[in-house]
N, C-alpha and C positions, 0 to 999 in steps of 0.2 A: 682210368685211362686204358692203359691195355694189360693183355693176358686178363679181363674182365668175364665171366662167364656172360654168355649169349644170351639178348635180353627180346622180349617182345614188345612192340609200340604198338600201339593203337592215334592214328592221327586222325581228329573229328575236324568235319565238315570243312576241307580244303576246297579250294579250287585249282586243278590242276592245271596248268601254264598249257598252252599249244605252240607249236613252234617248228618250221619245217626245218628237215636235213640240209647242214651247208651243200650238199649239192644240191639239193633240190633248189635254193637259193643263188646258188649260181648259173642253175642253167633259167630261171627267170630274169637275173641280171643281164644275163648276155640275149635275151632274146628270145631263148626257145621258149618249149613250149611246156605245159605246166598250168593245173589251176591256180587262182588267184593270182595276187600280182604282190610288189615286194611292198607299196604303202598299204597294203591290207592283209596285216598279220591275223589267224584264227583268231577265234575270241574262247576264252574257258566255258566250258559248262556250268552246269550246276552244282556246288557243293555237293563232295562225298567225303567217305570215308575211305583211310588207307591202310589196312594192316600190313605188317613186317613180321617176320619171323627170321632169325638165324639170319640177318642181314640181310635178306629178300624183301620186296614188296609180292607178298602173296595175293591179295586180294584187295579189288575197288568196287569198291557200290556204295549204297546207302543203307543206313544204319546195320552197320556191320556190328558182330559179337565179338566182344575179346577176355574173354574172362583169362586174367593172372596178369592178363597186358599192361604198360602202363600207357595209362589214355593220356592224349594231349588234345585240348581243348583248346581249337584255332580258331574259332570267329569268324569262319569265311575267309583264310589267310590264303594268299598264292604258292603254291608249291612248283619249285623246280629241281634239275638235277643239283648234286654239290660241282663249288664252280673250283675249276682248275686253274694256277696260276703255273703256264709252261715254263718258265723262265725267271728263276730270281736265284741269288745270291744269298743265301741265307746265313753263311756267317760274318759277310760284311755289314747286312741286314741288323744282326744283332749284336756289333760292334757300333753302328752308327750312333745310338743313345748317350753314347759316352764321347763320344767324338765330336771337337768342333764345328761347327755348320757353315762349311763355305758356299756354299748355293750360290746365293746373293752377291758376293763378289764381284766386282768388275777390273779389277787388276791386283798385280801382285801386291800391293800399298795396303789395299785393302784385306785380305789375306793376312800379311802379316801385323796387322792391326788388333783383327783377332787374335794373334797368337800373345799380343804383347798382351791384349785387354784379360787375357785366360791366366798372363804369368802377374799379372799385377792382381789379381780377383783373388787368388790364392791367401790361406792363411798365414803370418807373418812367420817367417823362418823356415816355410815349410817348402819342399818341394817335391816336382813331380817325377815318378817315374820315369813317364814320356808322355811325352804333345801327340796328339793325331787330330786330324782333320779330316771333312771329307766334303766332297759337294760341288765346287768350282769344275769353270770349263776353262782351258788354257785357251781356245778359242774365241774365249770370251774378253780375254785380256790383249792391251794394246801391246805386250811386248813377251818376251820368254825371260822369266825371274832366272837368280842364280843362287846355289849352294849357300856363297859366301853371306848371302843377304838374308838367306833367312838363318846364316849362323849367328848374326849378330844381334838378332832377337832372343833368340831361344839357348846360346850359349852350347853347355856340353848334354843339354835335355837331350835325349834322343827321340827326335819330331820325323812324322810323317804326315805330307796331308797329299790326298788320294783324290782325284779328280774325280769327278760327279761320272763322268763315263768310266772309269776304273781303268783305264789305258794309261795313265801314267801316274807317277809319284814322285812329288817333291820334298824330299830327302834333304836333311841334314849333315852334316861332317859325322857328330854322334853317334848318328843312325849309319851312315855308310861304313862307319870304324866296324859298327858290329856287323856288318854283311865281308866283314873284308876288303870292302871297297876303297880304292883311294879320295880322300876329305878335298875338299876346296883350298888353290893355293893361289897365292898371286898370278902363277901364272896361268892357271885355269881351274875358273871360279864357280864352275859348275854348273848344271842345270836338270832342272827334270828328267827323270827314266822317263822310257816309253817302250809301249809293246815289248819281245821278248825280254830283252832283260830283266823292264819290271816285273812279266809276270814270273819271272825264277825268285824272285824276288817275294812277291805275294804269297809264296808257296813256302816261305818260309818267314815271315812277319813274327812267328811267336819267338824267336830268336831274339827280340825287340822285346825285354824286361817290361811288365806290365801289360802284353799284347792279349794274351791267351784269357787271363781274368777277365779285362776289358769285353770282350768276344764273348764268352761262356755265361757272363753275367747277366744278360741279354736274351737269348736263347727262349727261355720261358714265357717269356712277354710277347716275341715275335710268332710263337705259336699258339698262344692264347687270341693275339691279335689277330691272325688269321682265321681262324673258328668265329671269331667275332662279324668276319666278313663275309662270311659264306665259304671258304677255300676250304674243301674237303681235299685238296689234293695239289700239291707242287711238285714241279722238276727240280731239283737244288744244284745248280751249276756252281759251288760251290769248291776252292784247291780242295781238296782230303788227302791230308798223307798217308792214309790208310781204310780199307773199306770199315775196319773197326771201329770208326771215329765216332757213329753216332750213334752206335749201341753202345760204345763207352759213356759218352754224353749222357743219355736216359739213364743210366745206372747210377752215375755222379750224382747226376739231381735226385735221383731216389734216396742214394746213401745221403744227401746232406738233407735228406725230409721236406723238397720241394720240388717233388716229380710235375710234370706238365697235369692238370686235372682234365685232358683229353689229348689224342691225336689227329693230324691229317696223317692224311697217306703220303710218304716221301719216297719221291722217286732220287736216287744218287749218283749223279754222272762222275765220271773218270777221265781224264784228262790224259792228253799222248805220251808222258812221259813215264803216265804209271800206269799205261795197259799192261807193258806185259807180265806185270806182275799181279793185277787182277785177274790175266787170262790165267796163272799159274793156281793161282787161289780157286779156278771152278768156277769165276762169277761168269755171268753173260746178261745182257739186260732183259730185267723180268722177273729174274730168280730173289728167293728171298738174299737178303742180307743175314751172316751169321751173327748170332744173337740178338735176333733183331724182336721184338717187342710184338705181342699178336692182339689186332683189334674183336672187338665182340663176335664179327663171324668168322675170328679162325683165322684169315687172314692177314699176312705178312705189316705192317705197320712201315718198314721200309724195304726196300728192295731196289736192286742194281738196276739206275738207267745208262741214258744211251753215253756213248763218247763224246766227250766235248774236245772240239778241234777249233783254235781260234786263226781264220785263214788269215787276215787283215787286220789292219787298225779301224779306228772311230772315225767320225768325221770333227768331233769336239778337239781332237787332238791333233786335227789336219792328217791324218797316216792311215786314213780307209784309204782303199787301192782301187786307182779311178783309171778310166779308160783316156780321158782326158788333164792335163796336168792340172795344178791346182793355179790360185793365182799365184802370179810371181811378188807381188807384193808382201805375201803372206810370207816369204824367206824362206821356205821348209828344203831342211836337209836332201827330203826325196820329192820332187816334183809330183810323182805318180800317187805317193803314202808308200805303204810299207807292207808285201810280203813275204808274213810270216811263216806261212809252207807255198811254195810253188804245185801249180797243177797235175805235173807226174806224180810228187812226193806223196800226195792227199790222197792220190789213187789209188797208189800199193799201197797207202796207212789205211785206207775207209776200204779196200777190195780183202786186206787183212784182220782185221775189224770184225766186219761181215762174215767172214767165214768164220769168227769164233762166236757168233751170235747174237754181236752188238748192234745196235741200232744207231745213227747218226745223230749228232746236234752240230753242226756247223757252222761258227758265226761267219757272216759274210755284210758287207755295211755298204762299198764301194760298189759300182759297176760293175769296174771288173772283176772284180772277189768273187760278184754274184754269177758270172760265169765261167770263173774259173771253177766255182765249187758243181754249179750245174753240170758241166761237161766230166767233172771226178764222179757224178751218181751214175751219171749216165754211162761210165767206163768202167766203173766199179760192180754195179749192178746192186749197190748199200740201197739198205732202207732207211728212213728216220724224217729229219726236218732239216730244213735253211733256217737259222737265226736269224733275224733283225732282218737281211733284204731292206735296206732303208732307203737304195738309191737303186731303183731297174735301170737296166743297160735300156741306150734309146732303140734295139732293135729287140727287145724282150720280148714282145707281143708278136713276131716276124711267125711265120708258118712254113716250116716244122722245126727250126734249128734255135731261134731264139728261146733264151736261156727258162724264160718263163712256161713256153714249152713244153722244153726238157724233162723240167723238175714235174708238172700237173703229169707229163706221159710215163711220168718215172713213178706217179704214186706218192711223188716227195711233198710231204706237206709246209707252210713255212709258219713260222713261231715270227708274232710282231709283236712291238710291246707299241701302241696306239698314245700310251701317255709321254715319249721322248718328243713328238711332234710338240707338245708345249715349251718344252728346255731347247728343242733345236730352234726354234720357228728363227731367231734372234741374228739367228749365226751362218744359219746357211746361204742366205745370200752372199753372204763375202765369202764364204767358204767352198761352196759350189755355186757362183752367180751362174743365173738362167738356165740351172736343173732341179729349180723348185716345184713343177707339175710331177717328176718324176721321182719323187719326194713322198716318201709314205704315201704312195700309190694301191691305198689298199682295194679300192671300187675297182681297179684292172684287176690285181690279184685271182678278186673271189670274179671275174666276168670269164677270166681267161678258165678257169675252174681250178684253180688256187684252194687247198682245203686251210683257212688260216687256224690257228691256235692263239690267243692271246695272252698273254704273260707283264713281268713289268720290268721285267731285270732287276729286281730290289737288288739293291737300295739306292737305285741310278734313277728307279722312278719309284712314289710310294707304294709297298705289298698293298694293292688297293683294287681288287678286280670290277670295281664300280667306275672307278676311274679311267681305267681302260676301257670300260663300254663307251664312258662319255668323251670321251678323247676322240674314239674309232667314229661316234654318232656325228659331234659337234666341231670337230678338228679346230676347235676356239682358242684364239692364242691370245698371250695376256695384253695385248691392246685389243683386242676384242674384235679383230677379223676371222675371217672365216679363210683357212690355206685350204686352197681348192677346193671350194666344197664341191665338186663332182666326185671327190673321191671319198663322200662319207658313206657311212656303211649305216644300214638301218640298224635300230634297237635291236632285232630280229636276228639279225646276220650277226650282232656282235656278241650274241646271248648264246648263238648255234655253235660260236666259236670259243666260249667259256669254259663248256663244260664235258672237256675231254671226249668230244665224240658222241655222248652221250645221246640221248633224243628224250621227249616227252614220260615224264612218269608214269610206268604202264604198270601191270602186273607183269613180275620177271626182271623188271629193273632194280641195281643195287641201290640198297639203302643211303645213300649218301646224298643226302634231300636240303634242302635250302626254305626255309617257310620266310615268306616275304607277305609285309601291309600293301605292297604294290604290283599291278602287273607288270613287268616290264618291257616288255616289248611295245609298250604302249606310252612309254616313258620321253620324256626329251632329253636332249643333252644331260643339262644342269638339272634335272631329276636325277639322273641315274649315276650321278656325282652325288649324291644325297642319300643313296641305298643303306639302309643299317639294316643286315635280316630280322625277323623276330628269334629265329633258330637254326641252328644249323646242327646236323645229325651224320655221324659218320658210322658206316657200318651197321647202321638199327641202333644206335645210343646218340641220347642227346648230348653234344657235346659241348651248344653255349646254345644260351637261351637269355636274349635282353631282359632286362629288369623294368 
């Protein structure tokens, strides 16, 4: 895995992917002007060979010399860059294995159903730690459950089950004793956290006996699984109480003789309440991480990403923050959803940010979130990304003030994760009726000149960057319509936005390669749901190679 001495590859008879720049790609979406057109992607050439050295691709031709190299013998396989996943949650990610599967739930009966069928499965006399859960949408449910209800299942267990969007948690008495929090009483019988509170909450889950194990035991599996998929590389939006967290982590698993048998590259965001003690520490985004772990060419294994600022709520949890109220049937506390930093406050936070050398991650879901965060880059003068953008304001596209604008004049890219349109498709009609065009709007995005990044938000959708092409491709929901299809994006486009910026395998390009049986840009939907690399290579080392 890492601090490995620097190895040489040799990779026989590839065929290297062609694939044009997300701009280049947007400006044939909207119009301009540009060879070829967006249904006729390049096609490969001829197999070659690819040497690597010191993590470089040095040289492409035919039959190239590599004496001490280790050859890899492709068969004509497709070569692209290693794909990026912007956006996942990695230690929720690798708590989910052990956690109950609410997904599939359609009310609170059901939910706690599972909880009984988990405390009755149990061996006799024995009991748990704590219950956790994850997966449900409270949106999805006919009503808002209480405290008191799921105490009477689970007793003094101290239970948590975490919504499939991670915007709220429904907490037990058990569980609330250990945060401090007042338990369920007759005369108020509790209900779901949401937005800030939970996430103060989140940020301290290992408080919760049995949390951290649960968590940590996981770990190794979710990074083999990505190798597995082609992910040379994740943002990890992930609480950390400290930037130490996951040089500590690598260590642990070494001292207990099951270190990860490779790495991606992990980007580490920091969260508002612990900048300033990252700014104190010397971090900025970019810079290694201390003691952080070094891949074959030398380079940092983790390192400091951007700030994570969460403006608004979900739309799963009704509390994205919309320009229009929600429906009144839905009962919610705040008509509009829920602003978690106001638009001045974002500006001094992201104009403060910036000047210590951070780069942005801003989640924004609601209309108005998305132009309230737009109007903070643009006042700020921050660089970085928009999260999610799940719902454009209806004047986004407007010339020159509309929010979509903004962000393409500002240089601001946005991070979508292409696979939540499958878990929303269900909800958003009742939840935002007749702003479903404006709905994972991604074909305006990339027309307006939109640079997208695709990501999944694990463990809200699966760490699965194949899925997310075919999500962005096929917008197929599970009754087997097509939501909007004007707004799907070619194989092409959703490949150009994979792989961190990247572009075609050249000589000069980093070694972080992807060998695929298929081309993909040439792929359909439910192909590119069916993606297994043959290998994938981080830094000049093979780091998973199918069986």
């Amino acid at each position: 895995m890492a601090d490995r001495p620097s190895a040489d590859l040799l990779l026989r008879d590839v065929r290297i992917v062609p694939f044009r720049s997300r701009t280049e790609l947007s400006g044939l979406r909207c119009g301009g002007s540009g060879p070829g057109s967006l249904d006729a992607p390049p096609r490969p050439g001829d197999p070659v060979d690819v040497r690597v050295e010191a993590g470089r691709v040095v040289e492409v031709g035919q039959d190239l010399g590599g004496a001490g190299a280790q050859a890899l013998e492709t068969g004509g396989a497709f070569l692209i860059p290693g794909l990026w996943d912007a956006h996942a949650h990695l230690d929720m990610e690798a708590a989910r294995s052990a956690r109950i599967d609410t997904l599939a739930t359609r009310s609170a009966e059901e939910a706690l159903e599972l909880v009984a069928r988990a405390l009755r499965d149990l061996p006799a006399g024995s009991r748990p730690v704590t219950i956790q859960g994850f997966g449900h949408r409270l949106s999805n449910w006919p009503r808002v459950p209480t405290v008191a209800e799921l105490d009477a299942v689970t007793g003094d267990v101290p239970t948590l089950l975490i919504s499939g969007d991670v915007h709220s948690g429904w907490l037990n008495s058990a569980a609330l004793r250990v945060f401090g929090l007042p338990e369920a009483s007759v005369q108020d019988p509790g209900a779901p956290m949401k937005e800030d509170p939970w996430f103060a909450l989140l940020d301290r889950l290992d408080e919760v006996p049995g949390t951290r194990e649960l968590r940590e035991s996981g770990y190794r599996q979710v990074l083999s699984d990505m190798l597995a998929r082609g992910i040379t590389g994740v943002v990890d939006m992930s609480w950390s109480e400290d930037p130490d967290d996951w040089p500590r982590r690598l260590q642990a698993m070494a001292a207990q003789g099951v270190p990860p048998a490779a790495l991606p590259r992990i980007r580490v965001a920091v969260y508002r309440d612990k900048l300033e003690r990252w700014i104190a520490r010397g971090l900025r985004t970019g810079v290694e991480l201390p003691g952080s772990p070094h891949l074959a060419d030398g380079s940092p294994a983790l390192v400091q990403g951007p700030l994570k600022v969460i403006a608004d709520g979900s739309m799963g949890s009704g509390s994205a923050h919309m320009c229009e109220p929600y429906p009144a049937e839905l009962g919610l506390d705040h008509p509009h959803g829920v602003v978690n930093i106001n638009r001045a406050e974002l500006t001094d936070l992201m104009t403060r940010a910036g000047q210590q050398g951070y780069e942005m991650a801003i989640h924004a879901i609601g209309d108005a979130a998305v132009d309230d965060v737009a109007a903070a880059f643009a006042h700020s003068g921050a660089t970085g990304r928009l999260e999610h953008a799940q719902l454009l304001p209806a004047d986004a596209l407007d010339e020159p003030d509309g929010a979509l604008r903004r962000l393409v004049g500002g240089g601001i890219e946005l991070s979508v994760q292409p696979a939540h349109l499958v878990d929303d498709w269900a909800a958003v009609g009742r939840v935002w009726p007749g702003l479903e065009k404006r709905t994972y709007a991604f074909a305006d995005m990339v027309a307006a000149g939109a640079l997208l990044q695709l990501g999944s938000d694990a463990p809200v959708a699966p760490l699965d960057p194949w899925l997310a092409m075919s999500a962005a491709v096929g917008r197929r929901t599970p009754d087997g319509s097509v939501w909007s299809p004007d707004q799907r994006l070619t194989a092409e486009e959703a490949l150009a936005a994979s792989v961190n910026g990247a572009g075609p395998v050249a000589v000069g390009s980093p070694a972080d390669l992807v060998l695929l049986a298929e081309d993909p840009v040439r792929l359909g939907a439910g192909e590119l749901a069916r993606v297994r690399p043959l290998a994938t290579i981080v830094a000049g080392v093979v780091a998973h190679q199918r069986a």
